[in-house]
Structures are given as C-alpha cells and as structure tokens.
C-alpha positions in Angstrom: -15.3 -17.0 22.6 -15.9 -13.0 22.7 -18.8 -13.5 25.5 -16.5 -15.7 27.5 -13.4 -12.9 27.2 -16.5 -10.6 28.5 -17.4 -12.7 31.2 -13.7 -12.9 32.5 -12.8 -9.2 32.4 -15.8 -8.1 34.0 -14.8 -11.2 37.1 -11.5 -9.1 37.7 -13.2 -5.8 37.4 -11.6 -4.3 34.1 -13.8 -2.1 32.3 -14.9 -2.9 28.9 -15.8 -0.1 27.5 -13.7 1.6 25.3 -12.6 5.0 24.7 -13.6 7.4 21.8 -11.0 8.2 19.6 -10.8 9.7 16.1 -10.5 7.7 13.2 -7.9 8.0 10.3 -9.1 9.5 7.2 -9.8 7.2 4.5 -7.3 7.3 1.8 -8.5 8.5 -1.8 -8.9 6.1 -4.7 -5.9 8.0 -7.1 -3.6 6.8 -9.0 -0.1 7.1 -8.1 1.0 10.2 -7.8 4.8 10.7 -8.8 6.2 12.2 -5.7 5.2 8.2 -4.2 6.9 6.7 -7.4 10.6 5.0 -6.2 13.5 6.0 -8.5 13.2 2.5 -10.1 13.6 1.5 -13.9 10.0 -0.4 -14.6 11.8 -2.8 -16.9 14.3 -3.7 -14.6 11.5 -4.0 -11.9 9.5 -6.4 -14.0 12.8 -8.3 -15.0 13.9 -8.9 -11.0 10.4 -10.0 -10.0 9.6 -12.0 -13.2 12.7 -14.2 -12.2 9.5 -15.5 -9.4 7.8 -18.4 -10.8 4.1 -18.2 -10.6 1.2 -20.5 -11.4 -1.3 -18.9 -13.8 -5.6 -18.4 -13.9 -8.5 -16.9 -15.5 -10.5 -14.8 -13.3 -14.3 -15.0 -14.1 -17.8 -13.4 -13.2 -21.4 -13.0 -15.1 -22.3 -9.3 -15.3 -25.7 -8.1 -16.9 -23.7 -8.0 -20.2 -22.5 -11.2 -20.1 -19.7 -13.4 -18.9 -16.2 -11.4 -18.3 -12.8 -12.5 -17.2 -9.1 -12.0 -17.3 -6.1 -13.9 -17.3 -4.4 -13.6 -13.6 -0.9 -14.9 -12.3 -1.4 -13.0 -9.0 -3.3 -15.3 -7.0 -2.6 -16.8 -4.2 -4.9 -19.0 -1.2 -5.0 -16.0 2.0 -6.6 -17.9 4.9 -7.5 -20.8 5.9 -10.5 -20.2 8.6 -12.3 -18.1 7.0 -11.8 -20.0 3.4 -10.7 -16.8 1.4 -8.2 -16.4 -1.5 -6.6 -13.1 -3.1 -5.6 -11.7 -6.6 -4.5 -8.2 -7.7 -6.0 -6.4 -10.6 -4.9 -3.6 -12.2 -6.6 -0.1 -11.9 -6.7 0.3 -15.5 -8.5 -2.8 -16.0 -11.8 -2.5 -17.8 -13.0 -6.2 -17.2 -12.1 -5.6 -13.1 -15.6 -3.6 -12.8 -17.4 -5.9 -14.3 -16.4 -8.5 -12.0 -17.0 -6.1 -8.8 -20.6 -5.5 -9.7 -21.1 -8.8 -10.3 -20.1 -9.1 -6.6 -18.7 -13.1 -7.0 -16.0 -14.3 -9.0 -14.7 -18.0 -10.1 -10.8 -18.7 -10.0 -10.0 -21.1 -13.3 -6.6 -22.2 -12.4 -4.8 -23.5 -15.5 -3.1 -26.5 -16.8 0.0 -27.0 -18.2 -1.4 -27.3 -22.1 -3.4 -24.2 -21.5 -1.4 -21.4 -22.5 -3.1 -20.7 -25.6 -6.2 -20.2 -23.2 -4.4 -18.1 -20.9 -3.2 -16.0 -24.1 -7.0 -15.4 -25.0 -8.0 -13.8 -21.5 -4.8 -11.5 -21.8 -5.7 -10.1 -24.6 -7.8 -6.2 -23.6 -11.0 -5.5 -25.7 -11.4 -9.0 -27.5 -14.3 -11.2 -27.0 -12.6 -13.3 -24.7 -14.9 -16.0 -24.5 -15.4 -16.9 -28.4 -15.1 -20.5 -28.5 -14.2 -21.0 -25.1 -16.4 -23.8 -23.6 -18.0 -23.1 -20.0 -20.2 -24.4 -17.3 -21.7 -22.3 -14.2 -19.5 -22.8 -11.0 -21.5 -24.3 -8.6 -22.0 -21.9 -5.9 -22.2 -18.1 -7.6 -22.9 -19.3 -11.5 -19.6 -17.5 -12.7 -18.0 -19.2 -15.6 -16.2 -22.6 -15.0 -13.7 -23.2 -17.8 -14.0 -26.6 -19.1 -10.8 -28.6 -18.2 -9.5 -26.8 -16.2 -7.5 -28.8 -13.5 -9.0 -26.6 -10.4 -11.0 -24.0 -9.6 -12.1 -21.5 -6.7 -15.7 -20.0 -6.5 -16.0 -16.8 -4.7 -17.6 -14.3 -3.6 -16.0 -10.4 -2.8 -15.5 -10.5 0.7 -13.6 -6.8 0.3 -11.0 -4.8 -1.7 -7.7 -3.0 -1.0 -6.2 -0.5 -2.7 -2.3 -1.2 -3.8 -1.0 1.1 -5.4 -1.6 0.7 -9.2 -3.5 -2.8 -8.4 -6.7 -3.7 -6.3 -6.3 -6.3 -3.7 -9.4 -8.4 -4.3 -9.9 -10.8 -1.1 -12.9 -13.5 -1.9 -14.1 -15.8 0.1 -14.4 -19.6 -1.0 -17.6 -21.1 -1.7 -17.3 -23.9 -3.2 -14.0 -25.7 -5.3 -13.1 -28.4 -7.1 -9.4 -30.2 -8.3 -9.1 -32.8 -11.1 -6.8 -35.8 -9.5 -3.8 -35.6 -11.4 -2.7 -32.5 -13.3 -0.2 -30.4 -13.8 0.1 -26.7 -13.8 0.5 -23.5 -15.9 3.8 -21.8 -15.1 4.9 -18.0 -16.0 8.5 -17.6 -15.1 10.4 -14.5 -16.9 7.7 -13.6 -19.4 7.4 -17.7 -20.9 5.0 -20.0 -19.9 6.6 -23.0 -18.5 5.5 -26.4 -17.1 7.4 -28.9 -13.9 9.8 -31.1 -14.5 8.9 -34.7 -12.9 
C-alpha cells in the first residue's frame, strides 16, 4: 500500500521527501509531581470511577526467578489489525518489572467463582502462586491459570507512561475461551457476577 501511495505522488509530481524538523524531547520517567496533581479528593475519585463495572485478570510472565503475576481489572482488547490488548500497572509495582524483562506476558481472565484467586494475585509480597495450578501458554510459556474461562498470550509490543500507571500495549499471540462461562466482575470495591 506505501509503494503504491509512492508510485502515485511521484505520477503528479509531489515531492516525497520530507523536511527536517526537531523532535520533542522525551518526557522523564517521574512520578507525579504535585504542581500536575488536580485538586481532587482520592477517595472520592476512586468512589466515582468504581461505580464502572469491570471484568477482572491475572497478569502473568516467567522471569529468571520464577513465575510472577498480578491481579489486573484494567484491561481491555486495543486493536483489532494488529491483534494487541492493553492493561495499566502501577509504578509502584514490584511484580510489573518482572513481567517487562521477561518481555511476554499471558492475560488469565477470570471466572465468576474465582474471586478467591483474584484475591491471592492482589495481595503485594506473598508467594502468589502457592497452590495455584498452571500450565505454559502456548505461544510465550507464561503461566496459564488452570480454569480459567479465557486467556490472552502476549508479547510487549511497547509501554506508555500515565501518570502514576504504565500503559502496557501487548500484542496477541495466541488465545483461547472456554464455551460457556461467566465472568468476574469488580463493581464499587465487591466482586460481582451477571445476572441471566
């Protein structure tokens, strides 16, 4: 598609080329510095934006010490063509590096009698795994939670900066769906389930 773009502008004469310019600085890696921070209450913040019901997942990769992961309710699927999906982590997070030098990463998303699960992965410095039952995803070996009703193998396509998250776009590799199932739900701070 690009060489046949090329091929037309250079039939009605218009140059290709481009013109130097100078390129924005990077932005630092920081944290937040309080001068950006809006004259919001946090709790009031989290008590607006919890009233959005989200589905809920376990974020998982293999580093050389192991299998690592976190429990994740900001996820969502990002594009179509290319295949790539996106979650947030925070900053702060000590399981997040793991996951970025492994370089891949497998989406668990969870099931409605999983909450107990999703309780483990939330949980900061515990051995999160203890008892938890996993296969390698097929594509970059990251754990696969057993029963789990779907899943999303990735690998780091590229990460954002978002204040006092990462943007973490992957791109799919591989992923699977049980037929019937029903999801995890986190609506105002309670795990929740549909209504059929």
């Amino acid at each position: 598609m690009a060489a046949t773009a090329v091929r037309y502008l250079r039939s009605v004469g218009t140059s290709t080329a481009t013109e130097p310019f100078d390129a924005l600085p990077r932005p630092d890696l920081r944290a937040v510095g309080e001068e950006e921070r809006l004259p919001l209450d946090p709790g009031e913040f989290r008590r607006v934006l919890g009233s959005f019901a989200t589905g809920v997942t376990v974020v998982t990769a293999y580093d050389e010490d192991g299998p690592a992961g976190f429990a994740c309710q900001s996820f969502a699927s990002l594009s179509l063509d290319p295949p790539l999906v996106v979650f947030m982590a925070g900053r702060t997070s000590t399981t997040w590096p793991r996951i970025a030098r492994a370089g891949v990463f497998c989406v668990n998303i969870l099931g409605e009698d999983q909450g107990t699960l999703c309780r483990g992965f939330a949980v900061p410095g515990a051995d999160k795994f203890a008892g938890v039952a996993h296969t390698p995803a097929p594509a970059t070996g990251s754990p696969l939670l057993d029963g789990v009703p779907a899943w999303v193998d990735c690998t780091i396509q590229t990460v954002h900066t978002g204040g006092d998250h990462l943007i973490v776009i992957g791109r799919v590799e591989a992923l699977g769906a049980a037929a019937e199932s029903a999801p995890l739900l986190f609506h105002r701070g309670q795990f929740g389930r549909l209504d059929s």
